[in-house]
Every structure is written in structure tokens, then in C-alpha cells.
C-alpha positions in Angstrom: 0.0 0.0 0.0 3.1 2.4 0.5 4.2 2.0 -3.1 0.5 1.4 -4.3 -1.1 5.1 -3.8 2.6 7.4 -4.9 2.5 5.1 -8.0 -0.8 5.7 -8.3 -0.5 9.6 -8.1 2.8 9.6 -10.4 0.5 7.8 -12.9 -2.1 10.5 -12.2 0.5 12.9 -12.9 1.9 11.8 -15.9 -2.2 11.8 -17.4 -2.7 15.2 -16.0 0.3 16.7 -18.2 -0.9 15.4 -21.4 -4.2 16.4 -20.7 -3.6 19.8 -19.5 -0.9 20.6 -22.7 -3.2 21.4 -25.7 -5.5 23.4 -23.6 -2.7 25.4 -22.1 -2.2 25.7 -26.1 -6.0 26.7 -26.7 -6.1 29.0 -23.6 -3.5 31.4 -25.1 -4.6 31.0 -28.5 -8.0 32.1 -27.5 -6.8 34.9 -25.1 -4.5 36.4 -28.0 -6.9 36.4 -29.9 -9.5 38.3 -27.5 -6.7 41.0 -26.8 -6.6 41.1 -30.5 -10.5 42.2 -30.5 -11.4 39.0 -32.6 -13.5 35.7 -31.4 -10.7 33.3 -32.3 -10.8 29.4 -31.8 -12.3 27.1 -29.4 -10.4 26.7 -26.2 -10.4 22.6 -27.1 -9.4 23.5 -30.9 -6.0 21.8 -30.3 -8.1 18.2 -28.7 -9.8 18.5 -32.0 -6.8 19.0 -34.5 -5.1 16.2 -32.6 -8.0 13.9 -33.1 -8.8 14.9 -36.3 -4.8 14.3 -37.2 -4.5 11.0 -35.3 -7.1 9.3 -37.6 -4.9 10.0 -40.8 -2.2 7.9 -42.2 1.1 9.9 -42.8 2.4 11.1 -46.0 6.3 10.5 -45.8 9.1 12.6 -47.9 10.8 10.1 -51.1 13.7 11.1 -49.7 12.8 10.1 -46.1 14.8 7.2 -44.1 13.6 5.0 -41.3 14.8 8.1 -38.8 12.1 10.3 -40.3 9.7 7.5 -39.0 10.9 7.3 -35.7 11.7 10.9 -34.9 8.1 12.3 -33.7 7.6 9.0 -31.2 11.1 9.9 -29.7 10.7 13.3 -29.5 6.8 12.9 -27.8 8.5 10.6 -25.1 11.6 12.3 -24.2 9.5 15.8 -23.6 6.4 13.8 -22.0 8.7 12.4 -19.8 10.8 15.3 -19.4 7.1 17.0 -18.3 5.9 14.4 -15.9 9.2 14.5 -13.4 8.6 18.3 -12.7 6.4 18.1 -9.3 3.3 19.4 -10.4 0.6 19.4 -7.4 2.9 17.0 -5.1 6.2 16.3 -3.7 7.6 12.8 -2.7 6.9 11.1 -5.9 8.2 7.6 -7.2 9.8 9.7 -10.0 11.3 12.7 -7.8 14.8 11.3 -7.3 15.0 11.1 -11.4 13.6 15.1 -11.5 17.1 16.5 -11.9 17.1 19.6 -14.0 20.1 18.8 -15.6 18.9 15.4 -17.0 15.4 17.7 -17.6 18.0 20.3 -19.5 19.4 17.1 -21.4 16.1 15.4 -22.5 15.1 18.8 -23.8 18.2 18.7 -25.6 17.8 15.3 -27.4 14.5 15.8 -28.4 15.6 19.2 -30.3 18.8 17.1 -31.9 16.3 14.2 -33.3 14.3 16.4 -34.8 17.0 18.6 -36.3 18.0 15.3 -37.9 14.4 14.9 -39.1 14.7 18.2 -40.7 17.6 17.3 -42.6 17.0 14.0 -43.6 13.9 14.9 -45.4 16.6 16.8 -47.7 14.0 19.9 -48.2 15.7 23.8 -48.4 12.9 24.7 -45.4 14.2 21.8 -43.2 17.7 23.2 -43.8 17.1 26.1 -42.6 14.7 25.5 -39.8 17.3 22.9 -38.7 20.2 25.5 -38.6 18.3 28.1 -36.9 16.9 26.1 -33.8 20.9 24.7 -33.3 21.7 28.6 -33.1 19.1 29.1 -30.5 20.3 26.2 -28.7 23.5 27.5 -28.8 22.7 30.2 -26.6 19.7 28.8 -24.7 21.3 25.6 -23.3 24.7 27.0 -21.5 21.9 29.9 -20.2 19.7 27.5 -19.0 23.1 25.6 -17.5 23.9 29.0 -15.6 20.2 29.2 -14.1 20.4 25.5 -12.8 24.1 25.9 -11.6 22.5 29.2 -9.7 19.9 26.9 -8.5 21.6 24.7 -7.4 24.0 26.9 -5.1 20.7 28.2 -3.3 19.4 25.2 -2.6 22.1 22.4 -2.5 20.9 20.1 -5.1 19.7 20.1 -8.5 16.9 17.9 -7.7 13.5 20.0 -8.0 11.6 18.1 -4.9 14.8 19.4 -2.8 14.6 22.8 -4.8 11.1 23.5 -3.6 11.5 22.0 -0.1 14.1 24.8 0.3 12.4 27.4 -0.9 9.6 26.4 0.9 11.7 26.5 3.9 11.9 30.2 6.6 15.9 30.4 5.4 15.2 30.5 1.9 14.3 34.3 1.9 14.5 36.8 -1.2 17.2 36.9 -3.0 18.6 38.6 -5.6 19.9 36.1 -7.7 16.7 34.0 -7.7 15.5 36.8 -9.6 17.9 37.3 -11.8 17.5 33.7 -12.7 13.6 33.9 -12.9 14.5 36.7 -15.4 16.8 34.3 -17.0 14.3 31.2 -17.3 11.8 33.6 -18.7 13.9 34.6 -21.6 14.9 31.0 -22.5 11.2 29.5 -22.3 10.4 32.2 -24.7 13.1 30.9 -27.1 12.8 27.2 -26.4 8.9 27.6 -27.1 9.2 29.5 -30.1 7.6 32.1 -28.7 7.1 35.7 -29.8 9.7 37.8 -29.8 12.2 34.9 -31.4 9.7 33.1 -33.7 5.5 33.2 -34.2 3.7 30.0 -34.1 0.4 31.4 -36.0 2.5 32.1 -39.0 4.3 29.8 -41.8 6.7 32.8 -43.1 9.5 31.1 -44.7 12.3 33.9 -44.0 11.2 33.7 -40.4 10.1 31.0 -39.3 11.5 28.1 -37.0 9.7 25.4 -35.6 7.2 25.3 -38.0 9.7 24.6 -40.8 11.4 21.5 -39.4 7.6 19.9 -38.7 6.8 21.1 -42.4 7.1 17.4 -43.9 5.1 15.7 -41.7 1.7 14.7 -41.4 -1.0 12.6 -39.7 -0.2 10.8 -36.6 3.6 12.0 -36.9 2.3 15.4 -37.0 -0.2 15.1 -34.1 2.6 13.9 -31.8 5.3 16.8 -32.5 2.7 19.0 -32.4 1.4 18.0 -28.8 4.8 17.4 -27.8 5.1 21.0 -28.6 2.3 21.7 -26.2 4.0 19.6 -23.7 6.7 21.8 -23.7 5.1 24.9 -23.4 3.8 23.2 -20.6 6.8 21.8 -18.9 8.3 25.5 -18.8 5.2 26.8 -17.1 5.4 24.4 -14.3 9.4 24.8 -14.1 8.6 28.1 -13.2 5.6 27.4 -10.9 7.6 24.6 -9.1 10.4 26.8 -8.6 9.6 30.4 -8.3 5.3 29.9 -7.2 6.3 26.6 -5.3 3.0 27.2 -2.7 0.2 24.7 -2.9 1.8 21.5 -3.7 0.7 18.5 -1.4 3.5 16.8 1.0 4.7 13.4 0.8 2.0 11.1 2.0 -1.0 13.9 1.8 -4.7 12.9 1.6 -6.7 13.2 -1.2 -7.9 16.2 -0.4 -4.4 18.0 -0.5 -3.7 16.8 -3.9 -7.0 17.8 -5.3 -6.4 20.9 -3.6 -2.9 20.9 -5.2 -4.2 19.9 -8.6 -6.5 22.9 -8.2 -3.8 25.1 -7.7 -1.4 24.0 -10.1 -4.1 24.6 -12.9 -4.4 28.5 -11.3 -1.4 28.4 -11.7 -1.1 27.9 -15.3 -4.4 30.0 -16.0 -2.3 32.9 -14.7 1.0 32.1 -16.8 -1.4 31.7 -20.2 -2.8 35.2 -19.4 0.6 36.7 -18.6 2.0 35.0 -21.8 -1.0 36.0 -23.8 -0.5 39.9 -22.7 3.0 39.6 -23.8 2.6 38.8 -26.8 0.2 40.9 -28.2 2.0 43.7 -27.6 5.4 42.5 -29.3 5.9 42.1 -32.6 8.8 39.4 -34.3 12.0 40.2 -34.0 14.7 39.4 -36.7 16.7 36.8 -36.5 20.7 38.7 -36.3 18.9 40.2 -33.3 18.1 37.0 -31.5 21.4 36.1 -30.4 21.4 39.8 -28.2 18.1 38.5 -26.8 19.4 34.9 -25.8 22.5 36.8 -24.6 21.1 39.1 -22.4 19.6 36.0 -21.0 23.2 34.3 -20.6 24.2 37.6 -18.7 21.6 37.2 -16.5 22.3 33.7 -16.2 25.8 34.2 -15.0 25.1 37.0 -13.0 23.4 35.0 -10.5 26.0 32.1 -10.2 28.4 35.2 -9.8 26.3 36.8 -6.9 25.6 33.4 -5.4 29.4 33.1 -5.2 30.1 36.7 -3.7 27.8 36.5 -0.9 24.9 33.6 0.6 22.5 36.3 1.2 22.2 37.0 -2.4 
């Protein structure tokens, strides 16, 4: 019975992720598109497209090898399971020793080289290019997101987000200045990794801009169902990064009733209304930037990276 009900609420967790993802997706669709002054889609638009893509065969490239194939099922499982070790309504899980941020940071990472493989190996100019452009990003957002988790780890001792939040949880962990400056940091990059305005616009398929959208543009039917939710898992794996970290409040304890974790559960979706409205507000009021300029933006976010570790280092108030 010990191992019995944390299984049971890991599993629960795990569900709750992919559940939550493409309405996250709808929620700031729809809000944008209320800022915007029009009625925009459905809220469950994304459920739909999924469905609706699930129940076609794909149409694969001439040129496409067995990787092509296999690319959108590895991607959808390293960032679903990159998603379900973030504590998202309760510590003390079967999976909480495993939810390192580094091996978070590193699944992340794989997922973005498969399908920059993908990209190429279709052998289209679009591919090429979206291929290129997401390894420049990643340039500059993984040793940024590196500096955030080294900072991260100096506050709290460990690398591990149940110990993260305990800490910060905790009387001693105070304000500091470098948690902001990291919070700043993480902001920047989830913007970036996301493809989020200012770097890149989802809504659009612009050629000379865009990014994401040109890597996915040879697939179709269930391959293009999964990349496309595994996008939405991402989205929502750097909302609850921040919520675990920075909001940590409401989670349920090791060993809670059932009441706490619904109670937890509640929270954690307040939690990600709020970010979908904050993210929603942003964006309406920015418009794309080009790309020479994005290596400024994902530097400014490596400068506020290491400008935490550095104040960490100077003094342990800070």
C-alpha cells in the first residue's frame, strides 16, 4: 500500500500533463486572440486537431529514411517524460529522485537534436534552414539554461527539484537577488525554447522567419499530431518549471490525503491559467524580431544567467 497510492499519483501525474498541454495551447490562442479584438478558436481546438490528425495515415518525404519515422515518437517521449518529473501538485513522488534539471535540461536537448536530424534528412531547403536556426538558438539557450540551474543549485544544495522546492519552501530561503535574476533568466529562454514571440510566431508559416514550423513542415498525420502535442508539452513543462520553482506554494506533501492533492491539482491549474494570461499579454503587444537580433536577446539571458552564479558566489545572502 506504501508503493501502491505514490504510483498511483505519479501515474495521475503523468495523465494530467498530457491532458492539461493542448488546452494550455488553446487558452493562449483564444486569449491572443480576444486582446486582438477577434472571437478566435475554441479553447479545445487543439483536442480537436489532434483527433482529427490522429485518424490519418502519414504522407512521408521520397527522400525520407527509417529516422524520419521514428523521430516524432522519440521526440513525444523524451518531452512527455521530461514534463511528468517536474512536481506538479505534489512532492515525494516515485519519479522525484530522477527530476534533476540537468537530466530535464538534457532530454530537452535530445529531443531538439532528433528532430533537427528529421529536418535534414527529409533533404528539403525549409528543413535546412529550420534545422540551422533552432541549433543557433540552442546555442545560446542551453549554456543559459546551464547557468540558471548551476544558480539553482548553489541556493538550494541540489539540483533535484523536490529538494529545490523544499528549500524554498523553507523560513531560510528568503529573497534573494539572484533568484531573480534567474527567474528573469528562465523567462527569456522559455520564450526561445517555445518559439515564442519575440524569437519566432507559431500562428504564422513565413519562410524567412520561421523556426519550428519549418522543421515539422514534412510531416503529417499521426507524426504530425505527436510533434505537435509534444510541442504543447513543452510549453507546458516551462510553465510548471517556473511554478515549481519560483510559485512553489500549494503542492501537497509526501503522504498527503486526497484532499491536498486535489487541492494541489487545483492550484497548479491557477497556476497555469495565470501564466497563459501573462503570456498572452506579452505577446500581443510584441511584434517578431529578426533573427541577427536574437542572439542579443538569448544573450542578455546568458548575462543574466551568469550574473546570478556570480552573486551566489560573492555572498549567501544573495
Amino acid at each position: 500500500m506504501d508503493l501502491v497510492r505514490p504510483s498511483l499519483v505519479q501515474a495521475a501525474q503523468m495523465v494530467l500533463v498530457l491532458l492539461v498541454a493542448p488546452g494550455l495551447t488553446g487558452l493562449v490562442r483564444k486569449l491572443k486572440a480576444r486582446l486582438l479584438g477577434r472571437q478566435g478558436p475554441s479553447i479545445i481546438q487543439p483536442y480537436r486537431d489532434l483527433w482529427r490528425l490522429f485518424r490519418k495515415s502519414p504522407v512521408l518525404a521520397e527522400n525520407a529514411s527509417w529516422l524520419f519515422r521514428i523521430v516524432p515518437y522519440l521526440v513525444f517521449a523524451f518531452i512527455w517524460l521530461a514534463t511528468a518529473l517536474v512536481p506538479t501538485f505534489g512532492l515525494g513522488l516515485p519519479f522525484g529522485p530522477w527530476a534533476d534539471l540537468i537530466a530535464i535540461t538534457a532530454m530537452i536537448g535530445t529531443a531538439r537534436f532528433f528532430l533537427a536530424l528529421s529536418a535534414l534528412d527529409a533533404g528539403t531547403s525549409f528543413g535546412g534552414i529550420g534545422a540551422s536556426r533552432e541549433v543557433m538558438i540552442a546555442s545560446l539557450a542551453e549554456p543559459a539554461m546551464l547557468l540558471v540551474v548551476f544558480t539553482l543549485a548553489l541556493v538550494a544544495g541540489s539540483t533535484e527539484l523536490s529538494a529545490i522546492t523544499a528549500f524554498l519552501l523553507s523560513p531560510s530561503a528568503g529573497l534573494r537577488v539572484s533568484m531573480a535574476l534567474a527567474l528573469a533568466a528562465l523567462l527569456l529562454i522559455a520564450l526561445a525554447e517555445n518559439s515564442r514571440l519575440p524569437i519566432d510566431n507559431p500562428a504564422t508559416h513565413l519562410e524567412l522567419t520561421m523556426v519550428h514550423e519549418a522543421m515539422i513542415l514534412e510531416y503529417s498525420g499521426r507524426h504530425l499530431a505527436l510533434l505537435e502535442w509534444a510541442a504543447s508539452l513543452k510549453l507546458l513543462l516551462y510553465f510548471s518549471l517556473i511554478g515549481t520553482i519560483f510559485v512553489p506554494w500549494g503542492l501537497a506533501k509526501p503522504g498527503a490525503s486526497l484532499t491536498a492533492y486535489l487541492a494541489g491539482g487545483s492550484f497548479y491549474l491557477l497556476k497555469m491559467g495565470t501564466g497563459a494570461i501573462a503570456l498572452a499579454v506579452f505577446e500581443t503587444g510584441l511584434a517578431k524580431m529578426r533573427l541577427f537580433r536574437i542572439p542579443d536577446f538569448l544573450g542578455a539571458a546568458l548575462m543574466l544567467g551568469l550574473l546570478a552564479t556570480l552573486l551566489r558566489f560573492v555572498s549567501g545572502s544573495l
